[in-house]
N, C-alpha and C positions, 0 to 999 in steps of 0.2 A: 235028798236035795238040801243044800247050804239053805238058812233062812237070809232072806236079803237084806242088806246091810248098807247102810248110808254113816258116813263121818258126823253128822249131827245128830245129836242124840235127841229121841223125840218119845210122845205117852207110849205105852204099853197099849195096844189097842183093843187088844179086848178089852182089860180091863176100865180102859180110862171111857169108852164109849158104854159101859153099861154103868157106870160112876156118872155121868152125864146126862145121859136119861135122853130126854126130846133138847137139849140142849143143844148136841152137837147138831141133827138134822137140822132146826133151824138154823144156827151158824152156815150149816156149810149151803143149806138150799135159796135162802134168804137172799147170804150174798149172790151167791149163783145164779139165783133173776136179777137182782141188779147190774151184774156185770154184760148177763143177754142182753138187757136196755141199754147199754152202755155199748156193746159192739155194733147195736142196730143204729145208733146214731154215729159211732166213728166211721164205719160204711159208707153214710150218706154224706160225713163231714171227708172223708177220703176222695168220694166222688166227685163233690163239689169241689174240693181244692184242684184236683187234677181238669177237670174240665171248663173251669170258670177261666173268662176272657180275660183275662189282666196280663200284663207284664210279668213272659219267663221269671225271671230271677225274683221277682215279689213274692209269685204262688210258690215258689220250690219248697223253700221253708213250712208253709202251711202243708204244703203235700207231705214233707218230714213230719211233722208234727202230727197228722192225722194217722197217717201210719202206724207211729209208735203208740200213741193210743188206743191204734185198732191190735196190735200185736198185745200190747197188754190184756185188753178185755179178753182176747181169745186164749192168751195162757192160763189168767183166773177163772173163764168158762172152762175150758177143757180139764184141768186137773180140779177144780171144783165138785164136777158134774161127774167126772169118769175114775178120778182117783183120788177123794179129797187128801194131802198133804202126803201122798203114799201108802194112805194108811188099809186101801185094801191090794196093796202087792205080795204079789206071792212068787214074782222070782225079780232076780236082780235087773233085768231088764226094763220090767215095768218103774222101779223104783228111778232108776238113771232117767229115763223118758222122763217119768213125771217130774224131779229134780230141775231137768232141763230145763222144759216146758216151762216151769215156773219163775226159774231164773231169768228165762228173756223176757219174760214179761217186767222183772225189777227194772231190766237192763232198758224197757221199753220206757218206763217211765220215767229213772231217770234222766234219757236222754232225751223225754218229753220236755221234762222243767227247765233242760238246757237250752232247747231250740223257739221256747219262748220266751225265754230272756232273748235271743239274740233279736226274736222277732220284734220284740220292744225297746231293745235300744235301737233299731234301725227305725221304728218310727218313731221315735223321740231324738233321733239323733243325736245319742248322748254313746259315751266312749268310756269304756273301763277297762280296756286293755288298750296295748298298741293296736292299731287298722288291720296289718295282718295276721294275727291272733282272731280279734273280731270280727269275722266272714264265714259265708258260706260253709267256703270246702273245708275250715278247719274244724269246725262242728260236724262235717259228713263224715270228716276221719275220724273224730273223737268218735260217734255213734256205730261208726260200722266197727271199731277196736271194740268199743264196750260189748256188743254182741259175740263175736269173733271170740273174746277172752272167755266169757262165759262159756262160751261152748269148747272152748279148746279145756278148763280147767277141770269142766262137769267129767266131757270124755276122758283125759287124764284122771280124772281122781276113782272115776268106774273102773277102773281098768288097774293103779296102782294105789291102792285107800293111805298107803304111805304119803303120797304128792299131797295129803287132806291140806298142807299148807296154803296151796293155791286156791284154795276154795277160800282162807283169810282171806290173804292177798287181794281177789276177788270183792270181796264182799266190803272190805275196808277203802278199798280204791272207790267202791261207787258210792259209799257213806260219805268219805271226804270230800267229793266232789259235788255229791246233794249239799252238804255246808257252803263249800265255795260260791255253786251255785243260787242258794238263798244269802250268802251274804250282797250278791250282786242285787239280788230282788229288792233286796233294803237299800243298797246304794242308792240305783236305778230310783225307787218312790224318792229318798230324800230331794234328788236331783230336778225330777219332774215337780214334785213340790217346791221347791225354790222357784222354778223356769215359770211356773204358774202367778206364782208371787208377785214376780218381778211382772207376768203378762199384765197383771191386773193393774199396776204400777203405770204401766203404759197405756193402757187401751180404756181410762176411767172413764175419759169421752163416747165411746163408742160401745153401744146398747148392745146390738146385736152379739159384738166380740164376748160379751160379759155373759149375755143369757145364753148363749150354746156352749161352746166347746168349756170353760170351764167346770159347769158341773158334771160333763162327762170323765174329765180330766182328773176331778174330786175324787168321784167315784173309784176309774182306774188305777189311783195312788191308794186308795184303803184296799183295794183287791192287791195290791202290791205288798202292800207291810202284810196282809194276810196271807198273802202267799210264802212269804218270806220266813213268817212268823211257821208256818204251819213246815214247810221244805226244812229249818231247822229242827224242826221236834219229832220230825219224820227222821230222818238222818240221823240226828243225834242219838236219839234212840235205837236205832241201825248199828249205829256203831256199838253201841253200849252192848247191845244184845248179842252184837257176834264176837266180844272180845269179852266178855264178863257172861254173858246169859248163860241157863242151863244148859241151852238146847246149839251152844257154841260147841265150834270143834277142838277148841281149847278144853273142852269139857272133858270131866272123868268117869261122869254119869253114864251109862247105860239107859236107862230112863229118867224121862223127867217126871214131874207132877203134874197131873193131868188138870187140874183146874187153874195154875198160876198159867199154864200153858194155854188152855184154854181165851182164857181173858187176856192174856195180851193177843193171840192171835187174831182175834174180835176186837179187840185193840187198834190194830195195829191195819187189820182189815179195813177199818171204819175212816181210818185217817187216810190213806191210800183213796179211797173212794172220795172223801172231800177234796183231798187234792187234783185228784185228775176232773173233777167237780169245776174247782177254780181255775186249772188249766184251760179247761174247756171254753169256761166263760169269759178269761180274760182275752183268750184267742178270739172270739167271735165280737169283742170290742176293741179289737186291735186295729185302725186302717191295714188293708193291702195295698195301696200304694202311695207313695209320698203324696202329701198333702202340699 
């Protein structure tokens, strides 16, 4: 039987897991519960979006956005727990599955950090595209394409390892749109920042105006440049890593080195968890419906 074979070249497994020692266990079980806490509240934050009284068109978004954060957790629980990175496959099937598996979960958060910007420019009422660019259905399409491509690229590339192009393609498309998408997150703050400026400019008379909603507004604009800040370093390094890294399919390695390998993936693991971190908590201070 063929040994099974992915376009991205990744450790040598036996050898890089007795090189590691309790190393890799804790990476891979550590995150592993964290992500279990992490499905057990997108669950309840799913539930509650789909079931809470508000205004159709308010909750949709949040119901998208609890979604993809529930689909995330359950792709880094699942291949965590049951295959971590491929590394105990033993035919090509298993490897594709887990591949998959994994990829929706990116595709889940990227289209996480999309659908809350949109849900913050709608309650700030601020505009960075033309109106119909910035809606609903055109973030339903962009999300259900990002999923769609993934699985169309993973099955194509299982099936001819020649197409490993499309796995770029893939992978650079949602890098550049995590950029695009935190450069909005930085627009967005500067904007709210100004709009706040000028509130206080206006409202000096009026106590009440001054002691609530701006310090809430403070707050929500430093989660903003920190989101922004953290969406580019996440991506940015996304990109770097599938167009330069070892373990790219630009790559001419066979294997990589188990310990640079290691450390970004713990890396890269840790910054994913913060962000879906601050996604979470920007969501649940965000109004659901116009104020």
């Amino acid at each position: 039987m063929a040994e099974p074979s992915w376009p991205e070249p990744g450790p040598n497994w036996s050898e890089a897991k007795s090189t590691w020692g309790l190393a890799w266990p804790i990476h891979v079980y550590l995150l592993a519960s964290i992500w279990t806490m992490g499905v057990t509240y997108f669950l309840f934050f799913f539930v509650q979006s789909v079931y809470r009284r508000n205004d159709g068109h308010k909750r949709t978004p949040f119901i998208m956005l609890s979604f993809q954060l529930l689909i995330l957790g359950l792709s880094r629980c699942f291949v965590l727990f049951l295959n971590p990175y491929g590394s105990n496959s033993s035919t090509q099937t298993q490897i594709v599955t887990t591949v998959t598996a994994w990829s929706l979960g990116t595709a889940g958060l990227t289209s996480a950090f999309g659908v809350l910007l949109l849900i913050l420019l709608d309650a700030t009422k601020l505009n960075l595209a033309p109106p119909k660019f910035q809606n609903l259905s055109v973030l339903i399409i962009i999300t259900v394409a990002n999923f769609i491509f993934v699985l169309v690229a993973d099955i194509i590339v299982a099936f001819y390892g020649s197409a490993k192009i499309l796995l770029l393609l893939c992978q650079v498309t949602f890098g550049l749109w995590g950029v695009i998408v935190a450069i909005g997150y930085f627009i967005t703050a500067n904007r709210t920042r100004k709009n706040l400026n000028a509130t206080f400019q206006v409202s000096e008379l009026n106590a009440k105006a001054e002691n609530r909603n701006p310090m809430k507004l403070k707050c929500l604009i430093i989660k903003l440049y920190v989101s922004s800040l953290l969406g580019l370093c996440i991506f940015s390094i996304s990109l770097y890593a599938v167009l330069f890294g070892e373990s790219s399919v630009l790559s001419k390695k066979k294997y990589v080195d188990s310990w640079p390998w290691w450390a970004f993936q713990t890396t890269f693991r840790i910054l994913e968890i913060l962000m879906t971190l601050l996604i979470t908590i920007v969501a649940l201070q965000t109004p659901r419906s116009s104020q």
